[in-house]
SEDO-916555 format. One record per residue: x, y, z of N, C-alpha, C in turn; residue in one letter; residue number from 1. Coordinates in steps of 0.02 Angstrom, whole numbers. Example, Ala and Ser with C-alpha at 12.3 -4.5 7.8 and 13.67 -1.06 7.14 Angstrom:
<volos>
<volo n_east="660" n_north="-284" n_up="390" ca_east="615" ca_north="-225" ca_up="390" c_east="660" c_north="-165" c_up="390" vexmi="a" marlo="1"/>
<volo n_east="642" n_north="-112" n_up="354" ca_east="684" ca_north="-53" ca_up="357" c_east="645" c_north="2" c_up="394" vexmi="s" marlo="2"/>
</volos>
This chain:
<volos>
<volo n_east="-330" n_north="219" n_up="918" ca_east="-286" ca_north="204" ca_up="862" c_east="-313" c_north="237" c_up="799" vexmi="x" marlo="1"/>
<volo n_east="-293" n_north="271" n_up="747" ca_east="-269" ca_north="297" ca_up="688" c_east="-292" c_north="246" c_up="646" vexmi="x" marlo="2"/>
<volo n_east="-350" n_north="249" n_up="586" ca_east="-385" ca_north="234" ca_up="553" c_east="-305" c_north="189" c_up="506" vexmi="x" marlo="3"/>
<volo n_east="-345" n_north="135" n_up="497" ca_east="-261" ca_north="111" ca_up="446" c_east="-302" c_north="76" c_up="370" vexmi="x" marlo="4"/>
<volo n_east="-266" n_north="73" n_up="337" ca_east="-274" ca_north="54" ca_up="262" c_east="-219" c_north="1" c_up="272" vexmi="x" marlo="5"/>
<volo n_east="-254" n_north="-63" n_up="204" ca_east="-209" ca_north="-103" ca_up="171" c_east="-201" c_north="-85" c_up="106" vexmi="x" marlo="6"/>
<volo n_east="-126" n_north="-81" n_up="102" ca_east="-126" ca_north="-41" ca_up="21" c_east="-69" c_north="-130" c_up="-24" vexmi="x" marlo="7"/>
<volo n_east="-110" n_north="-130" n_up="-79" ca_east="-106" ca_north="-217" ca_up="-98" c_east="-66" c_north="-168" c_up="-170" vexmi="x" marlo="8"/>
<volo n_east="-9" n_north="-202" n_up="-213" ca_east="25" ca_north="-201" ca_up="-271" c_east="-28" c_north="-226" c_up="-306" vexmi="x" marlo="9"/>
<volo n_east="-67" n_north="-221" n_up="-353" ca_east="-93" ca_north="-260" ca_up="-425" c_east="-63" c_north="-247" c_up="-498" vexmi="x" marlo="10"/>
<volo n_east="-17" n_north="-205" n_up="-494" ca_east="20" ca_north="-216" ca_up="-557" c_east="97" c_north="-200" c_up="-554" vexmi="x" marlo="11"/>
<volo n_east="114" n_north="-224" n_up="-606" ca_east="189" ca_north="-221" ca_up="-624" c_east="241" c_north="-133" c_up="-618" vexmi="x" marlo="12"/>
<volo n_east="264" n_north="-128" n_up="-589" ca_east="293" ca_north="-66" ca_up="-615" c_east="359" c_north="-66" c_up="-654" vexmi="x" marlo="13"/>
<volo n_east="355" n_north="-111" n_up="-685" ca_east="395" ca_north="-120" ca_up="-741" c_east="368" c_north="-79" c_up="-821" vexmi="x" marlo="14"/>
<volo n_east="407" n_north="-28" n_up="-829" ca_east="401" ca_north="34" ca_up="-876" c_east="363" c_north="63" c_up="-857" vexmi="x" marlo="15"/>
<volo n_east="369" n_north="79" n_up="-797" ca_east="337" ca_north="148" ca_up="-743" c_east="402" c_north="185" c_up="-767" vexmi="x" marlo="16"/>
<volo n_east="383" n_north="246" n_up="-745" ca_east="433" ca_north="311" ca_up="-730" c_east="449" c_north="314" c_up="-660" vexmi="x" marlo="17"/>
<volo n_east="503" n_north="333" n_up="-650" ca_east="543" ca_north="296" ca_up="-588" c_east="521" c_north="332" c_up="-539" vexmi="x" marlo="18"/>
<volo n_east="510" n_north="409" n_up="-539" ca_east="464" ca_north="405" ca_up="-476" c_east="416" c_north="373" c_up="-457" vexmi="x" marlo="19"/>
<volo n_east="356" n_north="340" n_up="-517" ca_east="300" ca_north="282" ca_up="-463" c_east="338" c_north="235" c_up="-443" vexmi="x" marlo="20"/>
<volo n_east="377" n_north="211" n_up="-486" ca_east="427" ca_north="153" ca_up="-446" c_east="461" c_north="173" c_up="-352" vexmi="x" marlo="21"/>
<volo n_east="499" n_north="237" n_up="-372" ca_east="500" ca_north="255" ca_up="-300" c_east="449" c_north="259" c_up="-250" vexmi="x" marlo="22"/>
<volo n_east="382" n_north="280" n_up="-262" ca_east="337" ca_north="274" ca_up="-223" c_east="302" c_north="214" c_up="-210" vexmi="x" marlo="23"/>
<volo n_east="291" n_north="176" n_up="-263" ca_east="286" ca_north="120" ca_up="-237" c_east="336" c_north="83" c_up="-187" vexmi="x" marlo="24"/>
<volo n_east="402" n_north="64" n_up="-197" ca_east="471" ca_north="45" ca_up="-135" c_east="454" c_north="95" c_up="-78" vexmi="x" marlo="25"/>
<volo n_east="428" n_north="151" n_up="-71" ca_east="425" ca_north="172" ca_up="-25" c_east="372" c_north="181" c_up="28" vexmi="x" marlo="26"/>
<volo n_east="324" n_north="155" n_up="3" ca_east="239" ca_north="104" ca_up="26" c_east="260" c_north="37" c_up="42" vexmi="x" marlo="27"/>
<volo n_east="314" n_north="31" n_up="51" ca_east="347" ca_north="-66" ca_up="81" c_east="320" c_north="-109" c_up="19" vexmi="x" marlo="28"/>
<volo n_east="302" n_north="-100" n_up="-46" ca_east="294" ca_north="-133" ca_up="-71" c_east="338" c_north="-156" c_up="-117" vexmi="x" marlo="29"/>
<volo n_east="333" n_north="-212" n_up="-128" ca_east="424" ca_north="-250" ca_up="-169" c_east="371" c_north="-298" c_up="-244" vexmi="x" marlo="30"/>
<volo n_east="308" n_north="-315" n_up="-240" ca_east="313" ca_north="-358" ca_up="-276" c_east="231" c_north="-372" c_up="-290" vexmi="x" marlo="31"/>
<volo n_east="202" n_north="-395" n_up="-350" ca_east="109" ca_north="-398" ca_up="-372" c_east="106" c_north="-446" c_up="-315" vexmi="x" marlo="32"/>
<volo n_east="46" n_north="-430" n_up="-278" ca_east="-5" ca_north="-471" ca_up="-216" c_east="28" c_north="-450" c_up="-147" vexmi="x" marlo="33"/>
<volo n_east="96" n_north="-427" n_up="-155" ca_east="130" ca_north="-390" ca_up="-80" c_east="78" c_north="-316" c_up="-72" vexmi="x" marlo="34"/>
<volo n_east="59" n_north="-342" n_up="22" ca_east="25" ca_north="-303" ca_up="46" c_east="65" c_north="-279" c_up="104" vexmi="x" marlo="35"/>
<volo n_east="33" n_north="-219" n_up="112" ca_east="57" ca_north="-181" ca_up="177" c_east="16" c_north="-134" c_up="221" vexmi="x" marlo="36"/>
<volo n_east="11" n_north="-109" n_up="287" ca_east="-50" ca_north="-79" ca_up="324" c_east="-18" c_north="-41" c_up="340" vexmi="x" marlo="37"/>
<volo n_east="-39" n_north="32" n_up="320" ca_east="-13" ca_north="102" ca_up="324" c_east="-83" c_north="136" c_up="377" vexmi="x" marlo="38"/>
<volo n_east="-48" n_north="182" n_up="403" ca_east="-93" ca_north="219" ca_up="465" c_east="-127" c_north="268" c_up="403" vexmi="x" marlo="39"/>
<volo n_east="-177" n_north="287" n_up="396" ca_east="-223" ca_north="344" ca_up="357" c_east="-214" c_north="419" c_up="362" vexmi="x" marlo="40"/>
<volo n_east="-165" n_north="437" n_up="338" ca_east="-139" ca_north="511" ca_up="333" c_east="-129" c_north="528" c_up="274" vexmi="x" marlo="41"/>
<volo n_east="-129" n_north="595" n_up="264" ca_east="-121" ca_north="633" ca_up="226" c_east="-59" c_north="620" c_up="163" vexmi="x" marlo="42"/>
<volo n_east="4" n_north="599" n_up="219" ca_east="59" ca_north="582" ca_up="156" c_east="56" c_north="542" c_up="131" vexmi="x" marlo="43"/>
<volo n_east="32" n_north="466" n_up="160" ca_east="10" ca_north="411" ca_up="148" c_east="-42" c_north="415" c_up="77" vexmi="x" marlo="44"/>
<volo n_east="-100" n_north="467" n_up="83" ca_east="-162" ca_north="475" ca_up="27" c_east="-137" c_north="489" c_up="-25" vexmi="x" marlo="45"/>
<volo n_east="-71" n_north="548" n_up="-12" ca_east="-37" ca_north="569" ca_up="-83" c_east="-16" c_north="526" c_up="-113" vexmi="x" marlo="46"/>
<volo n_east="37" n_north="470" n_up="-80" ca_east="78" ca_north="434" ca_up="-105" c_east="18" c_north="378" c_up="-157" vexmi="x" marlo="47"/>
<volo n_east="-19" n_north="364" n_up="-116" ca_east="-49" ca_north="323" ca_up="-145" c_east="-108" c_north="341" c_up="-208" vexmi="x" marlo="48"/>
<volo n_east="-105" n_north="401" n_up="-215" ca_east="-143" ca_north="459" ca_up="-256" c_east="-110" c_north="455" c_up="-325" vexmi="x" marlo="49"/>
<volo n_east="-20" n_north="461" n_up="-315" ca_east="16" ca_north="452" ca_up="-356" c_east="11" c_north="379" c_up="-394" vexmi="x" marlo="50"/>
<volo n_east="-5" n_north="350" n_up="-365" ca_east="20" ca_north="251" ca_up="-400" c_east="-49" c_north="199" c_up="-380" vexmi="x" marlo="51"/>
<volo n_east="-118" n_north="244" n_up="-387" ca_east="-170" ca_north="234" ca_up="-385" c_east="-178" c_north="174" c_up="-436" vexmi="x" marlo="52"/>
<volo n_east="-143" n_north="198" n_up="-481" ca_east="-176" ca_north="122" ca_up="-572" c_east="-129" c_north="87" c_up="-537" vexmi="x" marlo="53"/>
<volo n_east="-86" n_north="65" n_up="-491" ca_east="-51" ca_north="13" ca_up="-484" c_east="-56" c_north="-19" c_up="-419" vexmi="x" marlo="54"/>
<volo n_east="-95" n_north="3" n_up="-356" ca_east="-104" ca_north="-21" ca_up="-307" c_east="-209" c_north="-39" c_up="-297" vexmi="x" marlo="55"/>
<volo n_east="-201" n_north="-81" n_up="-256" ca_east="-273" ca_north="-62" ca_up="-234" c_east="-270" c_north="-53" c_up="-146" vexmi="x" marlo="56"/>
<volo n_east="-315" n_north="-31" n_up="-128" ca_east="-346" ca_north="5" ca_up="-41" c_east="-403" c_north="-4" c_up="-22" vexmi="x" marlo="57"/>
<volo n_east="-387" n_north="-35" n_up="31" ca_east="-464" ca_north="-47" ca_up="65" c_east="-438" c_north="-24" c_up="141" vexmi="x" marlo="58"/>
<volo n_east="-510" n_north="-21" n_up="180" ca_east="-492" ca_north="-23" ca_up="252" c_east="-461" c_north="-84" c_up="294" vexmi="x" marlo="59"/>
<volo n_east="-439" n_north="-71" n_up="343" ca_east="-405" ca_north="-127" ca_up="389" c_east="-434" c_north="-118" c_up="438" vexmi="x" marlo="60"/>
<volo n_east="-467" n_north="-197" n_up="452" ca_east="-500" ca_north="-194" ca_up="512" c_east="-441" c_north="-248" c_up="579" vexmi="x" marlo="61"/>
<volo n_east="-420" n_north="-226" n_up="622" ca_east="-377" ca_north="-265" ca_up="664" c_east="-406" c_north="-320" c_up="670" vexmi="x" marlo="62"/>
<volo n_east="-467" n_north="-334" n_up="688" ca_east="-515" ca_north="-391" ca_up="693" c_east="-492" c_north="-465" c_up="637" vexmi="x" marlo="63"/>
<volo n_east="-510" n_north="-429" n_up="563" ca_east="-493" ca_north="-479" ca_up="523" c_east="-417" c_north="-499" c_up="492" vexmi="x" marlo="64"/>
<volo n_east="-376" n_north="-467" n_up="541" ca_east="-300" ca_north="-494" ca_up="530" c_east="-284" c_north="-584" c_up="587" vexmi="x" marlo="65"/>
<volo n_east="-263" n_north="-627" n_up="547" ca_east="-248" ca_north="-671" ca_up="574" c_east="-219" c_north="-658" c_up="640" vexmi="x" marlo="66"/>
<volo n_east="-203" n_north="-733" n_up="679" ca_east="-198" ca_north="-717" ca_up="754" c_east="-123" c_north="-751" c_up="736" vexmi="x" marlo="67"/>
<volo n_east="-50" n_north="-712" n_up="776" ca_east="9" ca_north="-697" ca_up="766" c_east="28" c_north="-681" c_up="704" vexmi="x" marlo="68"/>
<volo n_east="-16" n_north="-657" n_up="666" ca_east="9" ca_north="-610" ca_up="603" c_east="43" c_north="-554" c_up="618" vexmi="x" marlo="69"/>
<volo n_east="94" n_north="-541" n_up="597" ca_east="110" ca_north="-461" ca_up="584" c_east="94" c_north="-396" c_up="552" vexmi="x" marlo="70"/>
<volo n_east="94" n_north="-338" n_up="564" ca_east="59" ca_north="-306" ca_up="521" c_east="66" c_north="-233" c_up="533" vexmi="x" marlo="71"/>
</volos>
């Protein structure tokens, strides 16, 4: 399996310029503390390269995801 990241919202994109806004909606993220686990690629790095002051990233370990969590 393909190295994965949790990429977490920490700020508002309210009076962003609408492309970070688009990139953020398009990282599954809707809302501050909404997280999501993206596979570790290249488009993925950009996107998140772009809307860096507004998200944070760490690694995802399968291990420490709850048991019948989704993800």
């Amino acid at each position: 399996m393909a190295p994965r990241l949790r990429v977490t919202q920490v700020r508002s994109v309210i009076d962003r310029p609408k492309d970070q806004k688009r990139t953020v909606r398009a990282l599954g993220l809707h809302r501050i503390n909404d997280s999501v686990v993206k596979e570790d690629r290249p488009e993925i790095r950009g996107m998140i390269a772009k809307v860096q002051h507004l998200v944070r990233v760490e690694p995802f370990d399968q291990a420490e995801q709850p048991e019948g969590a989704q993800g």
